[in-house]
PLY file of the C-alpha trace (Angstrom):
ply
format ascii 1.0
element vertex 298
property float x
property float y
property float z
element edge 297
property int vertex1
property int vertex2
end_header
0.00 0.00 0.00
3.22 2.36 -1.04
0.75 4.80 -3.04
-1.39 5.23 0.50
2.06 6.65 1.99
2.53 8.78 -1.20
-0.66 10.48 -1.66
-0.59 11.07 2.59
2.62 12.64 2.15
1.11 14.39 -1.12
-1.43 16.07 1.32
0.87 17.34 3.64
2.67 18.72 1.28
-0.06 20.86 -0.59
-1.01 22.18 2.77
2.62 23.32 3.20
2.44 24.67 -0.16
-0.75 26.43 1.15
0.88 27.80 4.42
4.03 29.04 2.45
1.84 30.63 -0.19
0.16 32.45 2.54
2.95 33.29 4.70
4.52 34.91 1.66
2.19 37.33 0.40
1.12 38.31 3.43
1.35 42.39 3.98
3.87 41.57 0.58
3.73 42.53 -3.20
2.29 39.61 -4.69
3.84 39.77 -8.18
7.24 39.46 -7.21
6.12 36.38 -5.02
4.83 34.93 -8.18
7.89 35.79 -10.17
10.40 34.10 -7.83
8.45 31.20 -6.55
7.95 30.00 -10.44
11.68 31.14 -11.15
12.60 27.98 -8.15
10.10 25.47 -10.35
11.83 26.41 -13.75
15.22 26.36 -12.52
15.05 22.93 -11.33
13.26 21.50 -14.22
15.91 23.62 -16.02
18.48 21.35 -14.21
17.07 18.34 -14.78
16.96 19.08 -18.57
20.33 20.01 -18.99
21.16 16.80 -16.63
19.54 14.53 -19.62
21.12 16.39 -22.05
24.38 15.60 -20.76
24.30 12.34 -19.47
21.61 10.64 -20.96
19.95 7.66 -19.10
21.33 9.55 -15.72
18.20 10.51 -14.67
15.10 7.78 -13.75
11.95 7.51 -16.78
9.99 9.71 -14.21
11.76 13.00 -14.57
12.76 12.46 -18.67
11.25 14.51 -20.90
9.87 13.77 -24.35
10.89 15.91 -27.22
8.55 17.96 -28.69
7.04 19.87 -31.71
6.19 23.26 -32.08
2.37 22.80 -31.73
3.49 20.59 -28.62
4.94 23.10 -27.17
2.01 25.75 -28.06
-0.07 23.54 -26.22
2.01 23.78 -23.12
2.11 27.29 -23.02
-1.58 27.19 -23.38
-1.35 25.31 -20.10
0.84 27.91 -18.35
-1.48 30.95 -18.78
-4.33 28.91 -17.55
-2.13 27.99 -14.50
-1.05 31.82 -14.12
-4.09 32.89 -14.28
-5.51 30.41 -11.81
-2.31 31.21 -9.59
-3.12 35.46 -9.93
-6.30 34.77 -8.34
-5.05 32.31 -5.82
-2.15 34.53 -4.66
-3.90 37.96 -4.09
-7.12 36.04 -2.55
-4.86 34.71 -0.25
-3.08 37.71 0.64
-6.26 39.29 1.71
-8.54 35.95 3.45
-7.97 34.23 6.00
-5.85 30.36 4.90
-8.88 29.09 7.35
-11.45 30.22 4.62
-9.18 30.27 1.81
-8.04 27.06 1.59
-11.14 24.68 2.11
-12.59 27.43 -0.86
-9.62 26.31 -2.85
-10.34 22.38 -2.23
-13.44 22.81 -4.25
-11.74 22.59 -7.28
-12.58 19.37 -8.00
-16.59 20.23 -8.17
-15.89 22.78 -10.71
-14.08 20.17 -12.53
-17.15 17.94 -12.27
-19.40 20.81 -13.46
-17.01 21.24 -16.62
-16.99 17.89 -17.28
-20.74 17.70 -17.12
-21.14 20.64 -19.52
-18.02 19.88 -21.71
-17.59 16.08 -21.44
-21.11 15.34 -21.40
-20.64 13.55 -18.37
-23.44 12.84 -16.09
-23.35 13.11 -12.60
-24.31 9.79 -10.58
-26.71 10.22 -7.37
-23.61 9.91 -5.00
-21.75 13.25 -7.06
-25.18 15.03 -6.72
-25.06 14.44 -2.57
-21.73 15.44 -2.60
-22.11 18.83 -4.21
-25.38 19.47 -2.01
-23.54 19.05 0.94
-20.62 21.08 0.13
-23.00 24.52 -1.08
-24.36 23.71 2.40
-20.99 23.53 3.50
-20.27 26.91 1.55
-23.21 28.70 3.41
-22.25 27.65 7.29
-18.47 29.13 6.32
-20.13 31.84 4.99
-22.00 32.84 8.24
-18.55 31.85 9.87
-16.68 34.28 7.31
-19.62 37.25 8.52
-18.57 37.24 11.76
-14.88 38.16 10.39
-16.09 41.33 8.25
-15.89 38.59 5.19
-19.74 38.89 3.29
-18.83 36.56 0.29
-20.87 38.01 -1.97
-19.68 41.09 -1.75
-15.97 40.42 -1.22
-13.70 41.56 -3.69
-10.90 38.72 -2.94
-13.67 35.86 -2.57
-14.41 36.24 -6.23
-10.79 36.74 -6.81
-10.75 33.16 -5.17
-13.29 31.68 -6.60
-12.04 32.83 -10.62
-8.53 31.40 -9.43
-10.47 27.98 -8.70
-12.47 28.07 -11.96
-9.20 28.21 -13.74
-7.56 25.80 -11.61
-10.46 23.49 -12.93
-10.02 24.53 -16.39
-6.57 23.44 -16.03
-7.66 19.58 -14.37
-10.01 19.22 -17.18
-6.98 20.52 -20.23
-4.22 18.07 -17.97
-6.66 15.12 -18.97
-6.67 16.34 -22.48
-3.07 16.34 -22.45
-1.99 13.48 -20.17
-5.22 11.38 -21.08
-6.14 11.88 -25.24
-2.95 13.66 -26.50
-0.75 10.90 -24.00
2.37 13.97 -22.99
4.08 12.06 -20.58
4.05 13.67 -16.98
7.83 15.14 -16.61
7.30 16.76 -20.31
4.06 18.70 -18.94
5.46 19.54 -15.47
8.80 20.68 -16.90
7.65 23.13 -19.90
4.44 24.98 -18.26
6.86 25.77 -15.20
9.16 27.08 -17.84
7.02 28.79 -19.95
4.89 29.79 -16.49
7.89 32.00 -15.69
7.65 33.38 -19.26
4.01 34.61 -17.91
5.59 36.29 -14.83
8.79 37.80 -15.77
7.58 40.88 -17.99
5.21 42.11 -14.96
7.84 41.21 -12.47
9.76 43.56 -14.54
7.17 46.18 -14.45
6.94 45.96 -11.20
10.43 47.00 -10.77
10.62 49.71 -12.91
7.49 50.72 -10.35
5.14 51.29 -13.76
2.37 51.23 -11.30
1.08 51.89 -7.85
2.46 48.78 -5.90
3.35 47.47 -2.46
7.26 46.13 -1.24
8.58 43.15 -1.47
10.32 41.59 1.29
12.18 38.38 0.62
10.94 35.33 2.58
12.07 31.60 2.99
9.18 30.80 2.02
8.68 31.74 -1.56
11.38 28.83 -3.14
9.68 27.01 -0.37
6.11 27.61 -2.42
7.62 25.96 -5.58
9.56 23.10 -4.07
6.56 21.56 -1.78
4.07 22.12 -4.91
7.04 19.69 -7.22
6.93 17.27 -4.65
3.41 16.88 -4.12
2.60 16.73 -7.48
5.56 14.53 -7.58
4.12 12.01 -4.98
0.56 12.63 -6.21
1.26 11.08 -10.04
3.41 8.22 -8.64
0.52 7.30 -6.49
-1.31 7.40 -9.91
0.83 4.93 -11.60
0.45 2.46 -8.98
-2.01 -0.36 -10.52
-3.78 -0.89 -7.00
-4.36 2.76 -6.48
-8.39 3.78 -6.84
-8.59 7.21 -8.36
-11.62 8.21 -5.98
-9.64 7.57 -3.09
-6.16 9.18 -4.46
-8.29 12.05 -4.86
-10.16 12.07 -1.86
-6.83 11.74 0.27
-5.12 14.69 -1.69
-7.92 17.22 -0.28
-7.15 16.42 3.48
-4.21 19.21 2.49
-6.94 21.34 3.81
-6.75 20.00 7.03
-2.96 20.61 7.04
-3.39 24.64 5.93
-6.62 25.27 8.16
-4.64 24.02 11.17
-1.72 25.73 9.87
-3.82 29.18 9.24
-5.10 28.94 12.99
-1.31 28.18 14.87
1.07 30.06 12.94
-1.19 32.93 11.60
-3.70 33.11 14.99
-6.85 33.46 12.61
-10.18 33.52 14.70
-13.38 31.21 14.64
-11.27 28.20 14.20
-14.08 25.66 16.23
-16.95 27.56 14.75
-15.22 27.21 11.05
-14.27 23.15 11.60
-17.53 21.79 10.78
-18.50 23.79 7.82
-14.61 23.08 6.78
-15.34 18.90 7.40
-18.73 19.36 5.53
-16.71 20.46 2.48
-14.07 17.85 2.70
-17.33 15.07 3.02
-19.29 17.08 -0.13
-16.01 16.58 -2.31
-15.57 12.60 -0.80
-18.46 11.88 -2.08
-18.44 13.74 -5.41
-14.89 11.49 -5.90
-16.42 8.50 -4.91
-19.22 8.92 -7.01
0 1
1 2
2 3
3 4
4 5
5 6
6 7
7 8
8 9
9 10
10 11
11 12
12 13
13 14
14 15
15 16
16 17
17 18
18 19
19 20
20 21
21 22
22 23
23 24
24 25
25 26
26 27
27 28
28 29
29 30
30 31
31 32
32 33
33 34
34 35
35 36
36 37
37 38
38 39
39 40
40 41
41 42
42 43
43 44
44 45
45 46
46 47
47 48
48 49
49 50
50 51
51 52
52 53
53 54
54 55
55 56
56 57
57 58
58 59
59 60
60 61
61 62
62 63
63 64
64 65
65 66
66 67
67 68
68 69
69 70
70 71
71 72
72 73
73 74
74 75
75 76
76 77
77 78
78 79
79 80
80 81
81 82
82 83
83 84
84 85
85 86
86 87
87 88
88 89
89 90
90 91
91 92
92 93
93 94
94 95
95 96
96 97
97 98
98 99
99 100
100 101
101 102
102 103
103 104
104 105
105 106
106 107
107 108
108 109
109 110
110 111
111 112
112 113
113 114
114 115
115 116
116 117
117 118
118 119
119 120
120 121
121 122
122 123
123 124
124 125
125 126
126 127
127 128
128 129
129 130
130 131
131 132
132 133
133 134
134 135
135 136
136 137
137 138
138 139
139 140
140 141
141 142
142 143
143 144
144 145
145 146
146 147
147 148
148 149
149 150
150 151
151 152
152 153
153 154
154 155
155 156
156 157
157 158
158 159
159 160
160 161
161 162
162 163
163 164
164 165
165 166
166 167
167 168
168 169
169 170
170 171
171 172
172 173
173 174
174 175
175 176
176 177
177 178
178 179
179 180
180 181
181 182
182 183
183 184
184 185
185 186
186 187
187 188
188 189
189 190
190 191
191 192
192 193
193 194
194 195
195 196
196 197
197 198
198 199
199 200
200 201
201 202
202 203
203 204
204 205
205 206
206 207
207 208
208 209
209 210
210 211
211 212
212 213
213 214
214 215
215 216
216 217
217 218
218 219
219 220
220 221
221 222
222 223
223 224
224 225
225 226
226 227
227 228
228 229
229 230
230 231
231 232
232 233
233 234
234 235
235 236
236 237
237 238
238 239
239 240
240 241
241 242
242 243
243 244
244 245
245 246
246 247
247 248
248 249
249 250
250 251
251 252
252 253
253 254
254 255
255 256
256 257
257 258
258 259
259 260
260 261
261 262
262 263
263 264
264 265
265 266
266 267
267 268
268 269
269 270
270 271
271 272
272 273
273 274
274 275
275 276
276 277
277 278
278 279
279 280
280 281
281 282
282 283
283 284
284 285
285 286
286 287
287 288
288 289
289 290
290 291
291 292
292 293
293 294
294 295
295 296
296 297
C-alpha cells in the first residue's frame, strides 16, 4: 500500500504549499512572489533538462522529458497561462482571506471540474456526485456565516471572487491536464517541466514592471518561504502522479486523500497565523471535505 504513503505525504505537502503561499504574500507585493516562486520550479526542471542532455539515461523515466514539436509546445504554453491565471487569483485572494477560509474554498476545485466535465464532457453526474455537491453549497453557506462574523460577506468580497475565478481556472486546467496526459498521452515530466518554464515566461515581464514601479504597488520583502512555495508544490505533485501509476491505487480515493491538504493549511492558518473562529469554522470546513468525498467517490 506504497501509493497510500505517497498520496498522505502528497497532502501534507499541498497544505505546506498552502501555508508558504500564505505566509509569503502576506502584507507583501504579490507579483514578485509569483515571479520568484515559479523562477525555483523552472530552474530545477531547467536542471534536470540540462542533466539529460548531458548524461543521458542519468536521470530515472519519471523526470525524462519527451521531445517535442512546435504545436506541442504551443499547447504547453496554453497550459501555463491557464495555471497563471488560476495562480493570480489564488495569490492575491490569499493575501487578503484568511488560509482558514481560503483554503477549504480552494479544495473545491474538483466540483468545478465535475461541473465542466458535465457541460463539456457530457458527463453525467451519478446520485452519490449530486449528494456530494449538495452538501458542500451547504458547507459553503455555514463558512459563509462563519466568514460574517470576520467582516468577510462573500458576496460582496472583492478577494472571494478573486478566489473563486482562481479555482475556476484551476479546474479549467484539471479538465486541459486530462486532455493532455489522457487523449494527446504527454508524458508527466514533459508537462510539469515546460508549463513551469514557460509559467515564468508569464511572470517575468510584470515582475519587470513591477520593478521599474510602472504602477502603484506594495514592497517586497524576501521570505524563505517563496522557493519554499515551488519546491513543496514539485513534490506533491511529484508524490501525487506516482501514487497514480500504482495499478492498486483507486482514483476516488487518491483524490479524496489529496484534499485532506486542507486540514494541514486550516490548522496551519489557525497556529502560525492566529486566525479567529477556528471551532466555529471546523464543521462547515469537514462538511466540504465530506461534499467533495463523495463527489470522488461517485
Amino acid at each position: 500500500m506504497n501509493w497510500i504513503a505517497d498520496i498522505l505525504l502528497s497532502a501534507f505537502f499541498l497544505g505546506l504549499y498552502d501555508l508558504c503561499t500564505k505566509h509569503a504574500v502576506r502584507l507583501n507585493a504579490v507579483t514578485p512572489v509569483l515571479f520568484f516562486s515559479t523562477l525555483t520550479g523552472a530552474t530545477v526542471w531547467t536542471i534536470l533538462l540540462l542533466l539529460q542532455t548531458i548524461h543521458p539515461g542519468l536521470l530515472p523515466h519519471s523526470l525524462v522529458t519527451d521531445p517535442l514539436t512546435w504545436q506541442q509546445h504551443l499547447r504547453l504554453v496554453l497550459k501555463s497561462g491557464i495555471v497563471a491565471l488560476s495562480w493570480v487569483g489564488t495569490y492575491f485572494a490569499l493575501k487578503h482571506l484568511p488560509l482558514s477560509l481560503g483554503s477549504p474554498i480552494r479544495a473545491t476545485s474538483p466540483l468545478f471540474t465535475l461541473l465542466g466535465a458535465i457541460l463539456i464532457l457530457g458527463e453525467r453526474p451519478t446520485f452519490l456526485e449530486i449528494i456530494g455537491v449538495l452538501t458542500t453549497l451547504a458547507s459553503f453557506v455555514g463558512l459563509s456565516l462563519v466568514g460574517a462574523r470576520e467582516g468577510i460577506h462573500f458576496h460582496r468580497n472583492q478577494w472571494f471572487w478573486f478566489l473563486i475565478a482562481g479555482v475556476l481556472f484551476g479546474a479549467v486546467s484539471s479538465l486541459y491536464d486530462k486532455y493532455l496526459l489522457g487523449t494527446l498521452k504527454f508524458s508527466v515530466p514533459t508537462v510539469q517541466c515546460w508549463f513551469s518554464i514557460y509559467l515564468l515566461a508569464f511572470f517575468a515581464p510584470f515582475a519587470l514592471g513591477w520593478k521599474l514601479r510602472l504602477w502603484n504597488r506594495n514592497e517586497f520583502h524576501w521570505r524563505w518561504s517563496i522557493p519554499i512555495i515551488a519546491l513543496s508544490l514539485l513534490v506533491a505533485d511529484y508524490l501525487y502522479f506516482s501514487a497514480l501509476k500504482n495499478p492498486q491505487a483507486l482514483v476516488s480515493i487518491v483524490m479524496s486523500l489529496r484534499r485532506g491538504s486542507t486540514l494541514v493549511a486550516f490548522a496551519g492558518g489557525l497556529y502560525f497565523f492566529r486566525e479567529a473562529n477556528g471551532w466555529r469554522k471546523l464543521p462547515a470546513v469537514l462538511g466540504i471535505l465530506l461534499g467533495i468525498v463523495l463527489t470522488l467517490l461517485g
